[in-house]
C-alpha positions in Angstrom: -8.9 0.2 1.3 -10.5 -3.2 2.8 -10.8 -3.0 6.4 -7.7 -5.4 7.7 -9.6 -8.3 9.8 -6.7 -10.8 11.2 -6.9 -14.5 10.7 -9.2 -17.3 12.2 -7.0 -17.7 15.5 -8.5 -21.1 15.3 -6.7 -21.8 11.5 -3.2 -22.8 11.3 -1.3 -20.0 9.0 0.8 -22.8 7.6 0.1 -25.7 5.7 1.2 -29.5 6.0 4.6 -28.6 3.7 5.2 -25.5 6.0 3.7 -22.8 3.1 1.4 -20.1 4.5 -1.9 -20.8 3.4 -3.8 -18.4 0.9 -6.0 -16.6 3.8 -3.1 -15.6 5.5 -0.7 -14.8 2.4 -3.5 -12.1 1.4 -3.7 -10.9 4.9 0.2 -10.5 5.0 -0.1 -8.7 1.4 -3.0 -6.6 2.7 -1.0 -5.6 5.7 2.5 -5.3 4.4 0.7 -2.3 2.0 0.0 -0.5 5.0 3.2 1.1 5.4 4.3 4.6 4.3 6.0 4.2 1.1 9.2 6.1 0.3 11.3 7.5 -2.7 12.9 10.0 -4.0 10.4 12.7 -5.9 7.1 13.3 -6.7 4.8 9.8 -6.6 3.0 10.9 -9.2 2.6 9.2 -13.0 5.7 6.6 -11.4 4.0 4.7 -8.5 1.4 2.4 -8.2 -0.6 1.9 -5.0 -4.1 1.7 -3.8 -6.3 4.3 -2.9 -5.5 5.9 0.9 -1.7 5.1 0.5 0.7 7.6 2.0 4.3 8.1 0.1 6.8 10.5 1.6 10.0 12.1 -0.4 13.0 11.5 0.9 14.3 14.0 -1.6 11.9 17.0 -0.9 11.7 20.4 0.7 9.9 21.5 3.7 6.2 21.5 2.8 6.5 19.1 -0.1 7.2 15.6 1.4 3.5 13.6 1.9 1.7 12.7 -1.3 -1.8 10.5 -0.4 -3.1 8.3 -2.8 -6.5 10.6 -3.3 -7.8 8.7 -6.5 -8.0 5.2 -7.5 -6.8 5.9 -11.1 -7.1 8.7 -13.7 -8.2 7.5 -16.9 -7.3 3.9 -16.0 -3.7 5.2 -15.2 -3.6 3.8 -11.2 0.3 5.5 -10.7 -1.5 8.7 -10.8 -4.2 10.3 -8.8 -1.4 11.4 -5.8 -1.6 14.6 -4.2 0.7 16.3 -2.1 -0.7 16.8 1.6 
C-alpha cells in the first residue's frame, strides 16, 4: 500500500467550477480504502482490494472474523490471496 502523504496545503482541493482537482480526488480514493471493509462471509475469491486491506465478517463465529489482504493476487485473480487472521 502507498504511504498516504496529504495535499499541498498551499493547493486549492477545488477547481474554478467547484470539482476537486485530480491530486486530491486520488488522495480521497487512497484514503477512503483505508477503512476496514465489512460483509457477510469469507472475503475470499468474492472481494477485491489491495494488498494490507483488513475485511471483517459480520456473519462469523468467534475466531473467524478478520481476513487481511496477504497477497496481491493469485494467478492474476486479485479477489483472492485473503487470509483469516
Amino acid at each position: 500500500m502507498p504511504r498516504i502523504v496529504p495535499p499541498n496545503a498551499g493547493q486549492p482541493i477545488v477547481d474554478a467550477r467547484g470539482r476537486p482537482h485530480q491530486t486530491f480526488r486520488a488522495w480521497s480514493a487512497l484514503v477512503s480504502r483505508q477503512g476496514i471493509i465489512t460483509g457477510s462471509g469469507t472475503p475470499e475469491a468474492t472481494v477485491d482490494a489491495p494488498q494490507t486491506s483488513l475485511y471483517m465478517d459480520t456473519s462469523g463465529a468467534a475466531g473467524s472474523v478478520l481476513y487481511i489482504k496477504r497477497d496481491t493476487d493469485i494467478a492474476g485473480d486479485t479477489t483472492k490471496g485473503w487470509v483469516l487472521v
